[in-house]
C-alpha positions as a Markdown table, in Angstrom:
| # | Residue | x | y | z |
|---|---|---|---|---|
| 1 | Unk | 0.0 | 0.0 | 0.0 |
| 2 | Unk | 2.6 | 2.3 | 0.8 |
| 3 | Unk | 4.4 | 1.8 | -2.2 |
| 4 | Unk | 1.6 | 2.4 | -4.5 |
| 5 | Unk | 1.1 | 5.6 | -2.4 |
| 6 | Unk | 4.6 | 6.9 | -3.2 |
| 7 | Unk | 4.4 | 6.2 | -6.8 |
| 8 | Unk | 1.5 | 8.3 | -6.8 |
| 9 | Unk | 2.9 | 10.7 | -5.3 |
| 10 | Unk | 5.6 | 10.6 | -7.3 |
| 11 | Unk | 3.8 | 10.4 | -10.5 |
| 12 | Unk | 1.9 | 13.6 | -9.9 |
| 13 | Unk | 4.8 | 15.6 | -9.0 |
| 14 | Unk | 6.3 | 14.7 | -13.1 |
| 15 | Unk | 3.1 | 15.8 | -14.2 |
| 16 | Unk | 3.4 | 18.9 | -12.3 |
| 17 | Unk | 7.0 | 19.2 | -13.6 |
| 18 | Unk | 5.7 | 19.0 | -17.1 |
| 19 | Unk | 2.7 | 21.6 | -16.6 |
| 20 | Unk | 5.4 | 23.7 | -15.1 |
| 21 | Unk | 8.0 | 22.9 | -18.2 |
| 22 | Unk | 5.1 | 23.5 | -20.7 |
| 23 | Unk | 4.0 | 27.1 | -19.2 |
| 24 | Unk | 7.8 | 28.0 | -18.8 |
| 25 | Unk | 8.2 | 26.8 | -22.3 |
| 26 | Unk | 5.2 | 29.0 | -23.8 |
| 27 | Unk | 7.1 | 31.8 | -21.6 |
| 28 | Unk | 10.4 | 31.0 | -23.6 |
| 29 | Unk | 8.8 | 30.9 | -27.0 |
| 30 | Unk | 7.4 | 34.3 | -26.1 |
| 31 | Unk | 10.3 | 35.7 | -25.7 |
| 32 | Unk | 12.1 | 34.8 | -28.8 |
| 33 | Unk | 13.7 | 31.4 | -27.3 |
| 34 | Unk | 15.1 | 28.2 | -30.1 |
| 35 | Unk | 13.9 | 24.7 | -28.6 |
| 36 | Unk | 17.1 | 22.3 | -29.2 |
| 37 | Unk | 17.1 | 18.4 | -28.7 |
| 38 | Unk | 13.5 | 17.8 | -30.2 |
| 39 | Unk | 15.5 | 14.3 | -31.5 |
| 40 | Unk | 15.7 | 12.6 | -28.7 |
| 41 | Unk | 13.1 | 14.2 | -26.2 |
| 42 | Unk | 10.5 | 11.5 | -27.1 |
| 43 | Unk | 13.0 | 9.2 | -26.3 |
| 44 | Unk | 13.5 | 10.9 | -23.0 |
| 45 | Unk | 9.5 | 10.7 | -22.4 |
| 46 | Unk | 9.6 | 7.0 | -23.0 |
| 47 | Unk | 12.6 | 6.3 | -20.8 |
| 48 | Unk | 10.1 | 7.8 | -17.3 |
| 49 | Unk | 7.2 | 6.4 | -18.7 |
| 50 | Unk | 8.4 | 3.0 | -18.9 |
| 51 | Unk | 10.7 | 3.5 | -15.6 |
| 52 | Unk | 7.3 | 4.1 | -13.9 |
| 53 | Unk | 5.9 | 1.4 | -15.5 |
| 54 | Unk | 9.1 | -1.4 | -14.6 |
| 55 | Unk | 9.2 | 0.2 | -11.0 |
| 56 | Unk | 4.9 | -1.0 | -10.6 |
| 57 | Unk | 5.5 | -4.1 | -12.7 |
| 58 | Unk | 8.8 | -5.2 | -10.7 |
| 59 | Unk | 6.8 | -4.2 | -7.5 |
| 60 | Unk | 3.8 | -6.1 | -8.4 |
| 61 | Unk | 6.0 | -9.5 | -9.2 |
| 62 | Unk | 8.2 | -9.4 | -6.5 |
| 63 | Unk | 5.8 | -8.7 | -3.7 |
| 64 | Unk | 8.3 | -7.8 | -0.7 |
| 65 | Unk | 6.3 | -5.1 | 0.6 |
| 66 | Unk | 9.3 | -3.5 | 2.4 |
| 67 | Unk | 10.6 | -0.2 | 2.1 |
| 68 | Unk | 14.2 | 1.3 | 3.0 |
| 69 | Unk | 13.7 | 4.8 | 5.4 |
| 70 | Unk | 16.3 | 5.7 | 4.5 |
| 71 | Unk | 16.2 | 6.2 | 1.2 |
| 72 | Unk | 12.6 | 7.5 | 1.2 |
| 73 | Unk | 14.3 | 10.0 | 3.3 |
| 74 | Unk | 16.9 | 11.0 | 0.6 |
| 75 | Unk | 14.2 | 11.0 | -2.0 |
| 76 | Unk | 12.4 | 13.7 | 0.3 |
| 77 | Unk | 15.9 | 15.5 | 0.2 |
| 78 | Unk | 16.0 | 15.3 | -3.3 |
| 79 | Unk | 12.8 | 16.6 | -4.3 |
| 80 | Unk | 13.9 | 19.9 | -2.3 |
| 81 | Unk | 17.3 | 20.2 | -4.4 |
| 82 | Unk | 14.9 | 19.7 | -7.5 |
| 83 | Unk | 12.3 | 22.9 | -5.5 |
| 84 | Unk | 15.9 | 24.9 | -5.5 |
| 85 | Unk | 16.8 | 24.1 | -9.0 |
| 86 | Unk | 13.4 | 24.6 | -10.3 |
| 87 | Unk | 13.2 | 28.0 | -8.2 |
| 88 | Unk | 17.0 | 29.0 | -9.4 |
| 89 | Unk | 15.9 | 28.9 | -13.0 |
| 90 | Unk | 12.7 | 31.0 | -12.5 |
| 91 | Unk | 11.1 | 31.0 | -16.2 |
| 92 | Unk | 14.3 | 28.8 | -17.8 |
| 93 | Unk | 13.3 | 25.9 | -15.9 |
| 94 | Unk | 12.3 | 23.0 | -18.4 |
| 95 | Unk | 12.4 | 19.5 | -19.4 |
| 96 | Unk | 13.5 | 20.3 | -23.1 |
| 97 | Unk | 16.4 | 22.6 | -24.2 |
| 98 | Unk | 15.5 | 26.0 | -25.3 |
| 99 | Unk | 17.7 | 29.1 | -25.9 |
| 100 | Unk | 16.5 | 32.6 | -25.0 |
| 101 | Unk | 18.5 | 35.4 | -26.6 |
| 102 | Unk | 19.5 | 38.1 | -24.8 |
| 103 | Unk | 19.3 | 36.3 | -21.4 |
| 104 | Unk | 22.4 | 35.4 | -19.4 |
| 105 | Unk | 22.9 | 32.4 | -18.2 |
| 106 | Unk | 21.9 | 32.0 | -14.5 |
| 107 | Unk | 24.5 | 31.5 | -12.4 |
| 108 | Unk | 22.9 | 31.5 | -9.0 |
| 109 | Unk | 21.4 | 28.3 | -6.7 |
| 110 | Unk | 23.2 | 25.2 | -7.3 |
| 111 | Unk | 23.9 | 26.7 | -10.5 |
| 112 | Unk | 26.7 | 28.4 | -8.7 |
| 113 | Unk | 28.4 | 25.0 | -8.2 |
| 114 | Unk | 27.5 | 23.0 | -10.4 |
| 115 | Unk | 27.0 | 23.2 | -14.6 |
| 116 | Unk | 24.0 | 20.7 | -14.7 |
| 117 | Unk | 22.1 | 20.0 | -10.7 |
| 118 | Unk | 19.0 | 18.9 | -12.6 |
| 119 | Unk | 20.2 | 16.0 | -13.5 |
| 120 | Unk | 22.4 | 15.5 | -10.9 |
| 121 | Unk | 19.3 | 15.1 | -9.1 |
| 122 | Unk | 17.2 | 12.9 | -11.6 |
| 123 | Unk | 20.1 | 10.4 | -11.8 |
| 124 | Unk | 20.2 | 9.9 | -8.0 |
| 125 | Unk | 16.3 | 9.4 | -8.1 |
| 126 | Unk | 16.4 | 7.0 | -10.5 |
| 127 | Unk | 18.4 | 4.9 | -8.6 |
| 128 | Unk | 17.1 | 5.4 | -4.9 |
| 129 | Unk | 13.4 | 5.4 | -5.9 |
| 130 | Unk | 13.8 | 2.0 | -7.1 |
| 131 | Unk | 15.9 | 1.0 | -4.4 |
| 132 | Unk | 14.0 | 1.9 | -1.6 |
| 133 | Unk | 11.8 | -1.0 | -2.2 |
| 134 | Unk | 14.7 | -3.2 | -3.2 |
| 135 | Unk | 14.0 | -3.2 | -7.0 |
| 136 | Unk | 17.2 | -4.0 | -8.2 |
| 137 | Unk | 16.5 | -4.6 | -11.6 |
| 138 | Unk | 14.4 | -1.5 | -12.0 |
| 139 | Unk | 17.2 | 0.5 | -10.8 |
| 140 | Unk | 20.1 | -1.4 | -12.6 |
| 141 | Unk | 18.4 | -1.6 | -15.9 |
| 142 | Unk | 16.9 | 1.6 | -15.6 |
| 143 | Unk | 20.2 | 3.9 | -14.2 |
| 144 | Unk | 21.9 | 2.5 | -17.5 |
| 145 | Unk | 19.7 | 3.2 | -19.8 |
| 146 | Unk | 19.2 | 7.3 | -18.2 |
| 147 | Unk | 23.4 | 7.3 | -18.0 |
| 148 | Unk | 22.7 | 6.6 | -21.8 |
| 149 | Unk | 20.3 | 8.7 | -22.6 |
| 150 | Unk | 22.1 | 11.7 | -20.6 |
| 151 | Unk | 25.1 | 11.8 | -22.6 |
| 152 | Unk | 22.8 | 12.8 | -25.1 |
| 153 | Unk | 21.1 | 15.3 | -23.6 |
| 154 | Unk | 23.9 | 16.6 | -21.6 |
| 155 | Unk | 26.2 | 17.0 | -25.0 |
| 156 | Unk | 23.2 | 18.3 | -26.5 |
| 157 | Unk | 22.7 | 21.4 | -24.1 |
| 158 | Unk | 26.3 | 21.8 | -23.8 |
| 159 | Unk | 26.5 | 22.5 | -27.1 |
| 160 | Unk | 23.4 | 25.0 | -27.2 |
| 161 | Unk | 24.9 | 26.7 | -24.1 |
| 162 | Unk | 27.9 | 27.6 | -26.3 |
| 163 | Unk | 26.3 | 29.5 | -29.0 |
């Protein structure tokens, strides 16, 4: 029960993300921004949905009913990096790549440390959502396939940052 609970909750916090990233995007377009990366973003869509998918389908096979506090903790911390990212980038938060002219780059929040937080962030929760109810194939299969699929996006936006 608790598990299904979380994934919920889970579940409805992406689709807030992607209301958010769609509203922020309309903002964007508004204001003269380029999306980038429209290649692989469907690909990137199908990664989560089917990681939300193999997390209810592992779940539902394996049955354990156990849960790890600790790592529901860190997910809990997590979410409030994400809150501090998302809040850093104001408007320029988004799930796809867009370019805004005559807008610096922000340089504040954990974007004072680090070039990329966001998906800092999304590769930790790959892993520990998953693991917190001991779904080790979920998280194995599914940390690959996101270290894959961020070399593309990561090269991608690196690339767009430079112009």
């Amino acid at each position: 029960m608790a598990f299904f609970f979380f994934i919920s909750f889970v579940i409805l916090l992406r689709i807030g993300e992607l209301i958010l990233a769609r509203s922020n995007g309309q903002w964007l377009l508004k204001h003269g921004a380029i999306e980038y990366g429209q290649k692989h973003y469907p690909f990137m869509i199908a990664l989560h949905t089917l990681f939300f998918i193999s997390l209810i389908t592992e779940y539902t096979l394996a049955g354990t009913g156990s849960y790890n506090y600790l790592l529901l903790i860190l997910f809990f911390i997590l979410i409030a990096l994400k809150a501090w990212t998302i809040l850093s980038l104001g408007r320029f938060w988004n799930t796809k790549i867009y370019r805004a002219p005559n807008f610096p780059l922000i340089k504040k929040g954990p974007y004072k440390y680090f070039k990329h937080p966001n998906y800092i962030i999304v590769i930790a929760e790959i892993a520990i959502i998953p693991l917190a109810f001991g779904l080790y194939y979920t998280a194995i299969i599914f940390t690959l396939l996101n270290s894959i699929m961020l070399f593309v996006r990561i090269k991608e936006e690196n690339k767009v940052l430079k112009i």
